[in-house]
N, C-alpha and C positions, 0 to 999 in steps of 0.2 A: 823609449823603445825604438830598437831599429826599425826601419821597414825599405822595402823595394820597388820600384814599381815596375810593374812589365803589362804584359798580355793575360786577356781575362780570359780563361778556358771555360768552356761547357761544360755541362755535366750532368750525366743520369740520375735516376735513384733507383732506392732496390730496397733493403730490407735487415732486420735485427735488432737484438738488445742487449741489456745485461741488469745485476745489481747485485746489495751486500747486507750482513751483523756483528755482540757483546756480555754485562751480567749482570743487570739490574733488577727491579717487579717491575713491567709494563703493564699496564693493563689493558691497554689497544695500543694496538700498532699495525705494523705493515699485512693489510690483507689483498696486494695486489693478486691478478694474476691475466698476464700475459696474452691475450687471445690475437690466435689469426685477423687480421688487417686485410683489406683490398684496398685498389685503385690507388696506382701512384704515376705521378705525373709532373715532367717539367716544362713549363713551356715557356722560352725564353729569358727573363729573369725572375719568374716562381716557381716554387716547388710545392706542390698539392699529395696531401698524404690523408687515406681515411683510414677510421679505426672501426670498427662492428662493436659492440657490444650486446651482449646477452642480457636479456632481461631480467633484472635482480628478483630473489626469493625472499621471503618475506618470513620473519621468523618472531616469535612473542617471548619476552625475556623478561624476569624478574628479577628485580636490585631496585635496592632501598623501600623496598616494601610498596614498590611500585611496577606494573606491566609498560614494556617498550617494545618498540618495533625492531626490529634487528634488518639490514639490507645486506643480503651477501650476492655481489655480484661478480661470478667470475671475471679474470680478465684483467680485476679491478683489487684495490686497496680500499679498505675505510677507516675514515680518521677525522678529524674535527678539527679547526684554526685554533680552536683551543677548549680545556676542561670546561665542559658542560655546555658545549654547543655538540648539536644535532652531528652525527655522525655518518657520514654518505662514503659512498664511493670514488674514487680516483684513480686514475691512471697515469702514469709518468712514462716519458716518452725525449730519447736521447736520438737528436737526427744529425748527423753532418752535415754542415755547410760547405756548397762548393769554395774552390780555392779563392783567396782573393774579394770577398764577396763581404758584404754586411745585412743585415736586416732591415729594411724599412718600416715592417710591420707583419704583425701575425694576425691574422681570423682565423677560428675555430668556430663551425657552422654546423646546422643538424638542426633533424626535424623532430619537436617532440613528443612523443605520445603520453597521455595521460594515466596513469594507471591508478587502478581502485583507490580509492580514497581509505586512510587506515584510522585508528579507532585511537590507538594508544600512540605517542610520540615515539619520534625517532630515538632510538637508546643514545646517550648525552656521551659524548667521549671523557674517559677518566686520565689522569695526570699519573704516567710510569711514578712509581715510588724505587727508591735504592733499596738493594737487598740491605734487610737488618733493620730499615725501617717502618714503623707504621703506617698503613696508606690515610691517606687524604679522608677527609668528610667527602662524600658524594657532591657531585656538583652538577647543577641545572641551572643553567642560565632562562631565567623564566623570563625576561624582558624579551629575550629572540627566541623562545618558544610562545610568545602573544602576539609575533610581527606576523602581517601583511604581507610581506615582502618575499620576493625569491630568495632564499639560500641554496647554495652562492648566488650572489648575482650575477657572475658571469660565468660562460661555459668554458674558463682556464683560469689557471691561479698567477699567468704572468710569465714570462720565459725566461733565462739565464743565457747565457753564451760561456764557455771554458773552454780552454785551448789544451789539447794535448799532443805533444809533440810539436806544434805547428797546425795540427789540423784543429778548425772553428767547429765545438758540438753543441748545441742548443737543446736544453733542456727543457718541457713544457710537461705540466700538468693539468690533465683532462678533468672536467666534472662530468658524466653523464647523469645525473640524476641534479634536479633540483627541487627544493622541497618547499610549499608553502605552509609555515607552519600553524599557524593558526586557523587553516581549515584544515590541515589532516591532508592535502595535498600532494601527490609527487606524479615529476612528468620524467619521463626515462627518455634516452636518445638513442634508439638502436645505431645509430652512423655518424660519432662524430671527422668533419674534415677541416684536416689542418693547412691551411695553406700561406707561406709564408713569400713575402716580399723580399726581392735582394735587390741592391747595390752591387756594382762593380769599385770594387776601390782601386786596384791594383798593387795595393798594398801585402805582403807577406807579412804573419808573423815571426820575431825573430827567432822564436825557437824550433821553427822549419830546418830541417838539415838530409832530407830528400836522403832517408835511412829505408832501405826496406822492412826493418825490422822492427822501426816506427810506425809502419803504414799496417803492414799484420797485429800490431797492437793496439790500434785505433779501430781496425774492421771488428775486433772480438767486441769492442764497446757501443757503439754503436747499431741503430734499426737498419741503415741504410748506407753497407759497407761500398759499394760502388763509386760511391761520390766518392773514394780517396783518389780514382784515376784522374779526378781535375785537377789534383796537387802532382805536377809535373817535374822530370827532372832540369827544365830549363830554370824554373822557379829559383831566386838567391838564396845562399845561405848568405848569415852573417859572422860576424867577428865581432866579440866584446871589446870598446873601447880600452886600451890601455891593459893592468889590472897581470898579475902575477902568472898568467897562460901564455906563453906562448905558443902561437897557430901553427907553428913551423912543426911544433911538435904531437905525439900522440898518447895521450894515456887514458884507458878505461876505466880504472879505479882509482880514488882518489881517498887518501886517508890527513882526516884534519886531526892534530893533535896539539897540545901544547910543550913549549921547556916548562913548565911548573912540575918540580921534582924527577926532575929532567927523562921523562917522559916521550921527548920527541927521538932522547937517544943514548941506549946503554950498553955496555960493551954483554955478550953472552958469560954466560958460567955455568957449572952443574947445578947453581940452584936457580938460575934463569936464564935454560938453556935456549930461548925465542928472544928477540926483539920484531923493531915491527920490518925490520930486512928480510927477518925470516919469512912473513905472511906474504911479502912482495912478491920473496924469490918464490912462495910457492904457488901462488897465483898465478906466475906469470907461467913455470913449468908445468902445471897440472891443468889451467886452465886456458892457458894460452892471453891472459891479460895483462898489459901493460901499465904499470901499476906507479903511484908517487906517494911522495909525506910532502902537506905544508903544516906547517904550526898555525894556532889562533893569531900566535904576535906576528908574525909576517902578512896575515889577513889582516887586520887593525892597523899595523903601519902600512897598508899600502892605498897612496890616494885616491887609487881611480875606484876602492867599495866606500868612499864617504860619500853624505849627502849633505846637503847644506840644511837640509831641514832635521832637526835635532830625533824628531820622532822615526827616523829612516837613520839613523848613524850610530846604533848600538853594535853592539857585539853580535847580537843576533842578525842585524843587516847586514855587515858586512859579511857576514857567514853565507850569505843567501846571494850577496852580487859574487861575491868567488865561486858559486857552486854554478852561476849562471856563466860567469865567464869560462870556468872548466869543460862546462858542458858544450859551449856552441867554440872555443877554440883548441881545447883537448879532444873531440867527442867524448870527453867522460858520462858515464851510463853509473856508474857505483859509487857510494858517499858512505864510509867508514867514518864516525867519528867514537874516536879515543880519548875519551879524558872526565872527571867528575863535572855536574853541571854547574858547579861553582868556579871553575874555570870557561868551561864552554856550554855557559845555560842557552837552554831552548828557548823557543821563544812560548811564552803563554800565552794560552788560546782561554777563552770563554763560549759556555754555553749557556741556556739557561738556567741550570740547576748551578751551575758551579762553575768559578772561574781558576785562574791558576794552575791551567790543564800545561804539564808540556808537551807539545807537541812537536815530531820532525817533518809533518808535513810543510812548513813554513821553508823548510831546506832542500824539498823534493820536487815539489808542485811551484814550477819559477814564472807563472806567468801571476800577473795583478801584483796585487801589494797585502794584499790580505788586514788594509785597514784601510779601504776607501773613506770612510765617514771621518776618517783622522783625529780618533779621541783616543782614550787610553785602553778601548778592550779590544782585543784582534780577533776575529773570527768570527765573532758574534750573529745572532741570525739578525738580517737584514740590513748586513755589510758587503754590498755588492763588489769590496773587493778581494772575498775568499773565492779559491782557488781552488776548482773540483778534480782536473786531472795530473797527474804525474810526468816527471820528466827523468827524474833521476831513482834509482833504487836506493833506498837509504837504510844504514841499521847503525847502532853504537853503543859502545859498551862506555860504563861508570868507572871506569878507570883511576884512581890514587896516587900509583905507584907501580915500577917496572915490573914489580914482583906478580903485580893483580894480572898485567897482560900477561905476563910469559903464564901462570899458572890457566889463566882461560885460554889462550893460544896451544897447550898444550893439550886442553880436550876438544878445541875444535880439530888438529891436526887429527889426531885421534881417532875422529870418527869421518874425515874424510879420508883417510886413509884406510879405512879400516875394510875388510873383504869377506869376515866371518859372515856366515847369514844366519846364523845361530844369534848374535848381535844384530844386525841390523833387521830383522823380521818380526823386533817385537813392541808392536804398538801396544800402551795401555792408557786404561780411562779410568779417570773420578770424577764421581757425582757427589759435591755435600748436602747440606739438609737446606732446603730452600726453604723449609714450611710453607710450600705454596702446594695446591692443587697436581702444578706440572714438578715435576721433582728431575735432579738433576740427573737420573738416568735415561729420562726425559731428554732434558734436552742434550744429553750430549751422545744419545742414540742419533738424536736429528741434525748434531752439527758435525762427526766425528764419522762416527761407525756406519749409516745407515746410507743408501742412497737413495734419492727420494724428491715428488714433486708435490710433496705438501706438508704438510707443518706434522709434528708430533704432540705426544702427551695423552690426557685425559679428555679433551673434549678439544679436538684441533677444530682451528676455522673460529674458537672463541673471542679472539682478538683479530681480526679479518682474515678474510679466503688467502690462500696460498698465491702469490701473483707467477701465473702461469709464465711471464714473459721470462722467469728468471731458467726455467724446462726442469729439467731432471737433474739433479745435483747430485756429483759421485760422493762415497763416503768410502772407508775401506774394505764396508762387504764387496764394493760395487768394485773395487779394484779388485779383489780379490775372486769374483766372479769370471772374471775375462782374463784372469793371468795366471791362467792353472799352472802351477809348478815353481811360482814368482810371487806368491800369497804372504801376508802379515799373519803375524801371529796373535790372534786377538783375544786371548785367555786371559790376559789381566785385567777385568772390570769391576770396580767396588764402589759403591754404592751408599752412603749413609742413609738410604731410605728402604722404604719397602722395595727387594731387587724387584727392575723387571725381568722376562726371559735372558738367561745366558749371565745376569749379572752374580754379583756376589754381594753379603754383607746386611745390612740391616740397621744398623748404627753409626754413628760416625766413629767412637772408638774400634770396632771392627773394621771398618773401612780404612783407617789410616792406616792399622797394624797393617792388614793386608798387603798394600799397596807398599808398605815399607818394608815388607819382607820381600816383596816383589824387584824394589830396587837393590835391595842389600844383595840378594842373590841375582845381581845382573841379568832378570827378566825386562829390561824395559827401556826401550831406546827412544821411541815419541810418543808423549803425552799429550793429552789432549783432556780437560777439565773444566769444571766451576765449581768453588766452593767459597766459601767468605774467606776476604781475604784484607789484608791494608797493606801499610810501606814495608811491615816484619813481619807479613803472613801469607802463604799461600797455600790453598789445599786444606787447609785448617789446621796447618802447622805453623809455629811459628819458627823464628829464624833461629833461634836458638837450639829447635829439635830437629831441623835441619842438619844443624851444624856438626851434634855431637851424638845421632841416631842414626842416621842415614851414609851408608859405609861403600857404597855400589862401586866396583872398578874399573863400569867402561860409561861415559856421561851419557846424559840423555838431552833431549828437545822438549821443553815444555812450555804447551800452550794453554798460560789459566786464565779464563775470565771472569776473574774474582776481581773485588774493586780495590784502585789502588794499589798494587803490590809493584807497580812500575814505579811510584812517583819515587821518581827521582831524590828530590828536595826536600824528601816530609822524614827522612831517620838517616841519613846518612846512609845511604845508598838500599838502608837493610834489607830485607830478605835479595835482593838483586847484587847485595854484594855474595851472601852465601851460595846464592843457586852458581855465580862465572867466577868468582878469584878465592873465597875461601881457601879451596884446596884446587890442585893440580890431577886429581883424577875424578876427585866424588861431586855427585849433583851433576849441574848441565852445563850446555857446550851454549848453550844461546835460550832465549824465553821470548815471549811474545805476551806481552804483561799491558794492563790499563795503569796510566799514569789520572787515568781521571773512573769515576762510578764503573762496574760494570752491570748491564742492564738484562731482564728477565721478561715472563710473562706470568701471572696464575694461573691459568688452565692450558696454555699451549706454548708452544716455543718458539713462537714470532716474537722474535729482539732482534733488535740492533749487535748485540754480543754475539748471539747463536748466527747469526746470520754471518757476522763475519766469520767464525771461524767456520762457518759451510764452506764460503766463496775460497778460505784459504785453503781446504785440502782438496775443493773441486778443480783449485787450478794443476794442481799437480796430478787426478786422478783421471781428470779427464784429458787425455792425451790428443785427441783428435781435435777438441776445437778449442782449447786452453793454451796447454803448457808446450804442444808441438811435439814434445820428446821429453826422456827424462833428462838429456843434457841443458833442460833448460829449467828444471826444479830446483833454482835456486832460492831460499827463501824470501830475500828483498823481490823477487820477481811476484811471489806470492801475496805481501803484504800489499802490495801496487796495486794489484790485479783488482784482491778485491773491495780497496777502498774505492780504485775507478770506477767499477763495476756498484757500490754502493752510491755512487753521485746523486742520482735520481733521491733519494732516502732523504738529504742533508736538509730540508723542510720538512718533512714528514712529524716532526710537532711543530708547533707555533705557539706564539705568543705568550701563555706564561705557562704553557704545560714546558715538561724541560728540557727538552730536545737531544732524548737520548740518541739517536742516529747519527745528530752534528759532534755529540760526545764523540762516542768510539770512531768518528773519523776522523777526531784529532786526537785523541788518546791514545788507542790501540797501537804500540810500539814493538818493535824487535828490535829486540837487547840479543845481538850477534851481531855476526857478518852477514850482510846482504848478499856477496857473493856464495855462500856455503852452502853445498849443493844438499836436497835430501834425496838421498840413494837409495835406487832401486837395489832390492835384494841379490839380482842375477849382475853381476860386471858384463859391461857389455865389451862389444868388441876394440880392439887396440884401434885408433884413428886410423884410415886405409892409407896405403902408399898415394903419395899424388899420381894425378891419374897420367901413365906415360902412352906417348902417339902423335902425332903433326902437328905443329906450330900454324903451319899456311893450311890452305884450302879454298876451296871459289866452292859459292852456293852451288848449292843443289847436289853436290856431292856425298856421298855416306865416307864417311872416316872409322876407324875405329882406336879405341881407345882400351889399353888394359890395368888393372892393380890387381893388389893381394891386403889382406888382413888378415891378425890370428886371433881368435876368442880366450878368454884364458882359463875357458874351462872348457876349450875343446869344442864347444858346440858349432853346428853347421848356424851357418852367416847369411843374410842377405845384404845387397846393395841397393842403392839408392841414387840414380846418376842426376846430378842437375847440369842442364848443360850448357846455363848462362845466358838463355834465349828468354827465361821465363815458363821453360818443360822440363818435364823430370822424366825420367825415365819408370816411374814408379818400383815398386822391390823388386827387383829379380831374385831368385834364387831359388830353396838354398845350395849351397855352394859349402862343400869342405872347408875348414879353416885353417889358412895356409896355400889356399890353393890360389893361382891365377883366373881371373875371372877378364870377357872384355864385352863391351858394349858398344854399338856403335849408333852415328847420326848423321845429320845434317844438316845443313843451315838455310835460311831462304832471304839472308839477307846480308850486305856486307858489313862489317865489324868484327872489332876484338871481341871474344867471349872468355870466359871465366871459366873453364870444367870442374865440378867438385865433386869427391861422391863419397857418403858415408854409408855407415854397414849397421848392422842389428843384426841381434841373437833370435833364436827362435823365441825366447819371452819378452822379446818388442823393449829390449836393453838396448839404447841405440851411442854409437862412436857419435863424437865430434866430427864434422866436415874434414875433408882432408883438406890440404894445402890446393890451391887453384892450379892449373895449367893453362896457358894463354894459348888460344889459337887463333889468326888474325886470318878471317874468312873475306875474301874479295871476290869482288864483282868477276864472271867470269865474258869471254867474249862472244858478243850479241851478233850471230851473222844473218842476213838479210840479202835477198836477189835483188838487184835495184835491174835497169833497164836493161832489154833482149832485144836485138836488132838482128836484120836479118843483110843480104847485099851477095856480092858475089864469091860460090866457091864455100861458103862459110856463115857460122851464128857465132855472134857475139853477146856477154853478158856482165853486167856488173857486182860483182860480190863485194858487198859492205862489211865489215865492222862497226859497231853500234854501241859495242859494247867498253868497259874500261879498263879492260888490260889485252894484251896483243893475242890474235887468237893464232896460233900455233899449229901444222901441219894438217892444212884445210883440206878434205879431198872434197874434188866436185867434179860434175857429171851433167854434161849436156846429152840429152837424147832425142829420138826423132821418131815418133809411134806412127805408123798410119801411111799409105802413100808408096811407089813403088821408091826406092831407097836404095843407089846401086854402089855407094861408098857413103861414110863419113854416117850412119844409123847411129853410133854411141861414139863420145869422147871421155875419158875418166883420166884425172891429173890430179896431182898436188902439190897446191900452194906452203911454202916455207913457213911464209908468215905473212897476214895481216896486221898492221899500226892497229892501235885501237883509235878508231875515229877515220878511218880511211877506209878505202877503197883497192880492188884492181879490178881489171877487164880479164873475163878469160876470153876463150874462142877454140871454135870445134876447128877438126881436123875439117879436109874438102869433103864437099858434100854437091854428089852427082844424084839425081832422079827427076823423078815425077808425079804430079798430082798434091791433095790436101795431107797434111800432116801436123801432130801437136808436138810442138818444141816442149821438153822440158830439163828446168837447168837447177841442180841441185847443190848444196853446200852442206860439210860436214865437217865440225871439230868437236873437241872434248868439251859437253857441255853446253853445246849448241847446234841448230838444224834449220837449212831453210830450203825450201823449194818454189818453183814458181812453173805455170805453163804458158804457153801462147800460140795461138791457131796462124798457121802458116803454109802460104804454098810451093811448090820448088817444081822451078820448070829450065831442067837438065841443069845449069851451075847457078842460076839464080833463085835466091830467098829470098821470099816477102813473105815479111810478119802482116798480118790480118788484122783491122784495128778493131776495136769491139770486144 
């Protein structure tokens, strides 16, 4: 790893969180919820954070023909270290580290209060079971239901540290409750405080690259956004040694493929009329990104991604030093990879339940090594070198043959291009038959359609309380609430179970019909699902009735959390190959598919599955503190979001329960393009003209600046001015479309600035930034009275310049208040010019009288003012200045 060393910055703190879900049975899982915190505080090298907790409620629950205690504590999760241990509350808790800095030590402190002693044991945490299979025999660990002893014993389960982007975010999980079990014990903490020790190292990490648009993507993850102002722009970046980037150059997107059936490049024709030039060239003119192809074989032969140690020099590492080298000397953000995984496999991840997971976060996430313990399984729980945050946005399709791309290349173009809103407004859902309690209308009311700050189903809060710190998560009602006249169309909902409100269906033979007549008659552009699924099935279809039932002629987006229907490896590509290359119009443009289980709940819809696909439509719905705009809904941006935002989770089982949360955060894949925008209904406005008006300027001046944009549906526009200081102008408008619009400012400080400004429609459809305009704002001239003398006949005075450029037609003004005064009362002149850093002397005309009098001498230019007075007496041609 590279590092730098420089100067250690201070640093505040402040406040925030986040987290994520998949389609499995759980049977407990995440019952966090989020509560308001006080007192925070740094004081030289510590950072002290408390948390409040609310007093847990106490609930009596029968299973296994036994009464238990239940703890619902908001604020909080509960969960067990493993099946048939006692099940408490927790908290998880994501803080930044200032820059440059390491950890000496963590305490976590609090006082504990006892509360009633209970009668029946704490209810035993149960082991998620995979949909389709039968759950587990009940389990009770009766040895630590007879202990003595505190559980936990401690009041934290241990910290993490992961790096995203550069910036150090340390993970810790709270116990406030500890229970003694063999007297029926529990002492509750209403305040635990975290306080944590730092080091200076002065060390960067290497994948620091002092991005603004890194720093806004690290504040959304995080408790305590503040601390990124200690990662400074003086701070290094670095360069990858050696390795097929070169720094000279720049490219955002980077597509890895291979020559096997030559793949990396084929000439166009009417039956494949794309190659992957075409994706380049469109990227680069639609999106404005700078786009390359390497092959696998140019990664493999090139020496600087070998390692000497055998277990670091596959095929999969080398994939993973080019994606690091891309990143810190291309700035590449985007990782396409093209080609089947028997050409360019993933690398496999393990979790409990199940190993052989592929996973691309090994390709995404470039900090660690993702096999610290150095054996044969990677990712596994309690391998301190998995890797919780993102650097790159990744997707990749299963590609064969030229024919596969150009046929999926032809329905992504398709629907990025596309302008209808009759298409693009119609979201649909499937729920298959879970046979559980919560059914799948269920849950994909709660991860899809609904917006919402607590879990759904039949008896929500069954598998823990809702964890408040994740807040209100949008669904598409929620979009649809706030964007009158910009609304999804959400009629298509079916159901293989008893509908709830608004659904359809009853069966899963009705339900499929449904939804396939729904596609056949191009009702349905994103999906959004659970139903059983494997490598040939989705939806509860298999690839075959896919292939030669389903007839739709404009593609769709589907998101199933069925298990399995991504793996890659397990049928030759199948149903993944039908949904993107079968044909060139029908099925989808991209999926979002588990390569490993997908997880559930029986009475509520706390999963690792559901929960991801919340966090994926909340980042595009929620505009304000997610996704920024819709020019930034691209899907790899979504997939990022909310595995980042799920970090906290990736412990959230232990030990031989099966760690559904560390699953779907190495499973859950997108099979598309990462770049591929999902479009708002309304087209927003054309990019505005750069913004035209003065190149130069000296602070404290206002400028003005004008452009124009057209909507292309006519609607009235607003703008947005940023104007490179770190101020925006906030929306102005609206404003005609087509018409000139101008804004103006000023500076308060010298420097180049950057002008940009983008526009939106009245339904909050927002343009790309325009192009910059540079204005190089300088220091203006500092003027300053220096000495006033007095003598015969005349006052004299010295007018400074102070300032860093020449100040320019100076008038000034000696006057003489007070006193009888029989010539020479006022002088007013102008100076050509001042040097900046210099000086001149003026001096009054003669000056005849008598008695006391106040001299006073003034200076004036653009931009600057001085004045000064001095008590004096004039006795008939002589001045005396008065000292005092």
């Amino acid at each position: 790893m590279n590092y730098g060393k420089i100067r250690f910055s201070r640093y505040n703190t402040g406040k925030r969180l986040g987290i994520a879900v998949c389609f499995l049975l759980i049977a407990t899982s995440l019952s966090a919820a989020f509560n308001a915190t006080g007192g925070e505080k740094a004081t030289g090298n510590q950072m002290s954070y408390s948390f409040a907790f609310i007093e847990p409620d106490f609930q009596t629950i029968r299973a296994d023909d036994s009464e238990y205690t239940s703890l619902q504590m908001p604020g909080c999760m509960a969960i067990g270290k493993q099946a048939g241990d006692p099940m408490l509350p927790v908290k998880s808790v994501k803080l930044l580290l200032p820059a440059m800095t390491t950890v000496t030590s963590v305490t976590v402190t609090g006082d504990a209060v006892e509360l009633a002693s209970i009668e029946d044991p704490v209810y035993p945490y149960q082991n998620p079971v995979p949909i389709g299979f039968e759950p587990e025999a009940f389990r009770f660990n009766t040895a630590l239901y007879a202990s003595d002893s505190l559980y936990p014993s401690d009041l934290h389960d241990g910290y993490h540290i992961g790096y995203s982007h550069g910036y150090a975010i340390l993970d810790i999980t709270l116990n406030p409750v500890q229970y003694l079990p063999s007297g029926g014990r529990l002492f509750y903490y209403p305040e635990l405080t975290v306080t944590i020790d730092l080091e200076e190292t002065g060390e960067v990490n290497q994948f620091f690259c002092d991005s603004p648009e890194d720093k806004v993507w690290v504040e959304k993850l995080v408790y305590n956004p503040e601390v990124t102002d200690s990662y400074t722009s003086d701070m290094p970046t670095f360069e990858y040694p050696g390795g097929l980037c070169d720094p000279s150059e720049s490219y955002d997107y980077a597509i890895i493929t291979t020559a096997q059936n030559s793949l990396d490049y084929w000439e166009t024709s009417n039956s494949t009329p794309y190659n992957w030039e075409s994706l380049m060239a469109k990227h680069e003119q639609d999106d404005g990104l700078q786009c390359t192809l390497v092959t696998i074989q140019q990664i493999n032969a090139c020496p600087a991604y070998w390692n000497s140690d055998p277990l670091f020099n596959d095929t999969q590492a080398h994939i993973r030093e080019f994606c690091k080298d891309a990143y810190e000397d291309w700035g590449t953000r985007y990782i396409f990879v093209g080609g089947d995984d028997e050409w360019i496999p993933a690398r496999h991840m393990s979790y409990s339940y199940e190993s052989n997971v592929d996973s691309d976060i090994y390709w995404s996430n470039l900090d660690k090594t993702f096999n610290g313990d150095h054996d044969t399984s990677w990712g596994e729980e309690g391998d301190n070198g998995f890797d919780l945050y993102s650097e790159l946005f990744i997707g990749r399709i299963t590609c064969d043959v030229p024919q596969d791309v150009s046929n999926w290349m032809t329905k992504s173009f398709y629907y990025a291009d596309a302008t209808d809103k009759d298409y693009l407004e119609n979201a649909a859902f499937y729920g298959g038959d879970t046979t559980w309690n919560c059914q799948g209308d269920d849950f994909i009311d709660y991860s899809a359609i609904k917006g919402t700050s607590n879990w759904l189903g039949p008896n929500p809060g069954a598998h823990g309380q809702y964890p408040s710190w994740l807040g209100f998560n949008y669904g598409f009602e929620t979009w649809n609430n706030v964007n009158t006249g910009n609304e999804y169309n959400l009629s298509v909902k079916w159901t293989a179970e008893s509908p709830n409100y608004g659904w359809q269906g009853g069966s899963q033979s009705v339900a499929i019909a449904g939804l396939r007549d729904a596609i056949n008659n191009d009702q349905v552009t994103l999906i959004s699902a659970i139903a059983h699924a494997d490598a040939t099935m989705s939806l509860d279809v298999g690839m075959g009735s896919w292939e030669s039932d389903y007839h739709n002629t404009k593609p769709f987006f589907i998101h199933d959390y069925g298990c399995h229907c991504g793996d890659m490896d397990a049928a030759d590509d199948g149903v993944l190959h039908s949904m993107l290359f079968h044909s060139d119009t029908e099925l989808a443009f991209a999926c979002v598919y588990n390569t490993c289980y997908g997880w559930g709940s029986f009475d509520d819809t706390n999963s690792s599955s559901a929960l991801q696909q919340k966090l994926f439509w909340d980042y595009f719905f929620d505009v304000v503190n997610n996704s920024g705009s819709a020019m930034d809904w691209q899907l790899g941006k979504a997939m990022a979001y909310s595995k980042d935002t799920m970090a906290p989770t990736i412990n959230w089982t232990y030990s031989s329960a099966p760690g559904s949360w560390r699953g779907i955060i190495q499973g859950c894949l997108l099979f598309g393009d990462p770049a591929q925008w999902v479009k708002s209904m309304s087209i927003p406005p054309e990019t505005p003209q750069r913004p035209n008006g003065p190149t130069e300027g000296t602070i404290h001046i206002s400028y003005t600046f004008s452009t124009n944009t057209t909507d292309p549906e006519g609607e009235q526009v607003y703008y947005n001015w940023s104007w490179g200081d770190g101020t925006f102008s906030g929306w102005l408008g609206p404003y005609n479309s087509g018409a000139t619009v101008w804004a103006s400012h000023s500076w308060t400080e010298a420097e180049n600035y950057e002008l940009r400004v983008k526009a939106k429609d009245i339904h909050n459809a927002e343009s790309d930034w325009s192009d910059p305009l540079t204005i190089h704002i300088v220091d203006t001239a500092i003027l300053e009275i220096g000495n006033i003398s007095g003598g015969l006949f005349k006052v004299s005075a010295v007018i400074k310049n102070i300032g860093d450029i020449d100040a320019t037609w100076v008038n000034w003004s000696i006057t003489l208040t007070g006193g009888i005064i029989l010539s020479g009362r006022e002088t007013s002149k102008r100076i050509v010019s001042i040097p900046a850093g210099k000086e001149t002397t003026v001096s009054s005309s003669v000056i005849l009288g008598f008695g006391k009098t106040v001299i006073t001498v003034s200076a004036e230019t653009a931009g600057s003012s001085d004045a000064a007075e001095r008590d004096a007496s004039v006795l008939l041609f002589f001045i005396k200045i008065i000292d005092g």
